[in-house]
KEKE-3310 file (N, C-alpha, C; in steps of 0.2 Angstrom, whole numbers, plus 5000, padded with zeros to 4 digits):
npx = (5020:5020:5031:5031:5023:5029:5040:5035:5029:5034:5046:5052:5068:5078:5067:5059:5053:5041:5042:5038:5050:5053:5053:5063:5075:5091:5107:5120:5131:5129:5128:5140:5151:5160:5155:5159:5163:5164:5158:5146:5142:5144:5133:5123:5123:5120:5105:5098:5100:5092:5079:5081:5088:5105:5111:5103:5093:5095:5087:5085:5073:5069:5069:5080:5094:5104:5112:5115:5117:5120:5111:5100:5101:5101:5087:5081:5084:5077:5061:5046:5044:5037:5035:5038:5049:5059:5063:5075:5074:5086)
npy = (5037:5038:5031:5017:5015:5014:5004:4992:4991:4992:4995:5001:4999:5015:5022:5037:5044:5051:5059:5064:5077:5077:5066:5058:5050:5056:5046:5046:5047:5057:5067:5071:5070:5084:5096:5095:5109:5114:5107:5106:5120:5119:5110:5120:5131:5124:5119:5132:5136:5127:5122:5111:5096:5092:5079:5064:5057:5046:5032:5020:5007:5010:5023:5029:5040:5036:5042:5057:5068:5082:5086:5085:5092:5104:5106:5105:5117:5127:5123:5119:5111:5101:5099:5088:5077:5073:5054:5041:5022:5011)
npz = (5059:5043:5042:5046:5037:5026:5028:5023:5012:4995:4985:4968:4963:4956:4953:4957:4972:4980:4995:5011:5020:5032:5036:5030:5037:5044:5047:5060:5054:5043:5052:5057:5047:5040:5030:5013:5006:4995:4985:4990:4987:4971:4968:4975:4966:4956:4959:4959:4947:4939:4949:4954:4961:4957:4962:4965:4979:4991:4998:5010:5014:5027:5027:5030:5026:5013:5003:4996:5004:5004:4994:5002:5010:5006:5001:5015:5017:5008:5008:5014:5032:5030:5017:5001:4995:4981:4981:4980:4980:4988)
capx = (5016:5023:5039:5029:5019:5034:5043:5029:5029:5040:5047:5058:5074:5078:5061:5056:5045:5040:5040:5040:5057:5054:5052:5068:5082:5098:5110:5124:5140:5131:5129:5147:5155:5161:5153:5163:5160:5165:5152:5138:5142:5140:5124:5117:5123:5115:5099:5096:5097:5088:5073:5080:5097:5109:5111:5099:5094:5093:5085:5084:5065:5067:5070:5088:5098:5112:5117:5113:5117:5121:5105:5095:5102:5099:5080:5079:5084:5073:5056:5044:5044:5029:5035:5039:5056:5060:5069:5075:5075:5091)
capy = (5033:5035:5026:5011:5013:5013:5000:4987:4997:4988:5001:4999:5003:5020:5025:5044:5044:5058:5056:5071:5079:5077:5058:5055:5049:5056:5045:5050:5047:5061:5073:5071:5073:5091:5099:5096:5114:5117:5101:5111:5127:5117:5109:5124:5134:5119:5121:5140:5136:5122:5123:5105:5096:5088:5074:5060:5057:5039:5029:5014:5008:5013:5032:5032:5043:5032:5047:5064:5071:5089:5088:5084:5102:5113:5105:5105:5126:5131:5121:5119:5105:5098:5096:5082:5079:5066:5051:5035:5020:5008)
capz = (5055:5037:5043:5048:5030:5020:5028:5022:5003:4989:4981:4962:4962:4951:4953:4959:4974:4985:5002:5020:5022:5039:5037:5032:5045:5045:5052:5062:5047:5039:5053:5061:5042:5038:5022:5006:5006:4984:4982:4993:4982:4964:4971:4978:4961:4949:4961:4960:4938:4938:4952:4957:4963:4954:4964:4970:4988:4990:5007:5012:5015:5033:5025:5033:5022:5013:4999:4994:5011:5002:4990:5008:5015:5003:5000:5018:5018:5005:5008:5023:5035:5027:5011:4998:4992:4975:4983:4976:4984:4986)
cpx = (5018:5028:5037:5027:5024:5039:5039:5029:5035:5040:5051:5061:5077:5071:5059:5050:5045:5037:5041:5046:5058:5053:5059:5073:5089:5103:5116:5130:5139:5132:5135:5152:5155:5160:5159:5159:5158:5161:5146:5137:5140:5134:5120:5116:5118:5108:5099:5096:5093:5082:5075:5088:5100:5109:5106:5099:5090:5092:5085:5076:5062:5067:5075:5090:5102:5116:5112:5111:5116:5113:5099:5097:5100:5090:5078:5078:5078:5065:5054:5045:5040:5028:5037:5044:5057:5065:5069:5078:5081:5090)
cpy = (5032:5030:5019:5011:5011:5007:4991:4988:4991:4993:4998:5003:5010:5022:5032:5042:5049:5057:5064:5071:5079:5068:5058:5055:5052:5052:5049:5051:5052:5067:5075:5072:5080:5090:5099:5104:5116:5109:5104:5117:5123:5114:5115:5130:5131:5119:5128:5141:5132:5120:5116:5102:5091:5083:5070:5059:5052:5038:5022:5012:5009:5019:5036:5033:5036:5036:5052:5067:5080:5091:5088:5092:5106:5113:5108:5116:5130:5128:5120:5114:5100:5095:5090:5082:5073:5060:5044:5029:5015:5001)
cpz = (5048:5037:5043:5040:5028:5022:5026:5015:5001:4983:4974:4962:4956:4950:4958:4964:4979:4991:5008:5019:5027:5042:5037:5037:5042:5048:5054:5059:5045:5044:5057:5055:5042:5033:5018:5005:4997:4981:4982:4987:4977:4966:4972:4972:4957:4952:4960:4950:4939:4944:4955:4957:4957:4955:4967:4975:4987:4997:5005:5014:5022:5032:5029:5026:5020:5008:4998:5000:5009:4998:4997:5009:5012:5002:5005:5020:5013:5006:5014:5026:5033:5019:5009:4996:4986:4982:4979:4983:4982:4989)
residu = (UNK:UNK:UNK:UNK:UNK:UNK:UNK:UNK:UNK:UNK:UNK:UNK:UNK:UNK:UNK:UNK:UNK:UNK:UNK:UNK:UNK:UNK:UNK:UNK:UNK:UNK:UNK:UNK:UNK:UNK:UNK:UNK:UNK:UNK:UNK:UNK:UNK:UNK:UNK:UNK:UNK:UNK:UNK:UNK:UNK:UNK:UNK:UNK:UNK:UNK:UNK:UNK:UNK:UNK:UNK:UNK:UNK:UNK:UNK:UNK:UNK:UNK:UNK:UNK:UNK:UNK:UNK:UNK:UNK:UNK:UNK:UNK:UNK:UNK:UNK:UNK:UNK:UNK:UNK:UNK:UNK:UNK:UNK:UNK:UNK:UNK:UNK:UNK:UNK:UNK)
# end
């Protein structure tokens, strides 16, 4: 049901919106790449100081992934299914 809301939504660009973690889509580019693994590690470093990623996680307003594949994993390890995550829209 959110997917259908948000694809109606008119979101602005570079704007912060918090959406399910279990909404968004992964496609399958991200999950057939291997991990930049010394990317993973400074993200998951600069998270564990700062409570929040370096990177942005940007969607398209179907809420397919298009970046921050690496800032989606680590959110997705530390927080419930249920949760909110910041994302931007492109």
């Amino acid at each position: 049901m959110g997917i259908l809301k948000n694809m109606f939504k008119r979101y602005k660009k570079n704007t912060e919106y918090l959406v399910n973690i279990e909404d968004v889509i992964i496609p399958n580019k991200f999950l057939e790449e291997r991990t930049n693994m010394k990317q993973y590690s400074q993200e998951w470093h600069y998270y564990l100081q700062n409570k929040h990623c370096a990177t942005k996680i940007v969607v398209n307003k179907k809420l397919e992934l298009v970046d921050g594949y690496i800032s989606y994993k680590i959110l997705a390890s530390v927080l419930d299914d249920n949760a909110k995550i910041p994302v931007y829209f492109c």
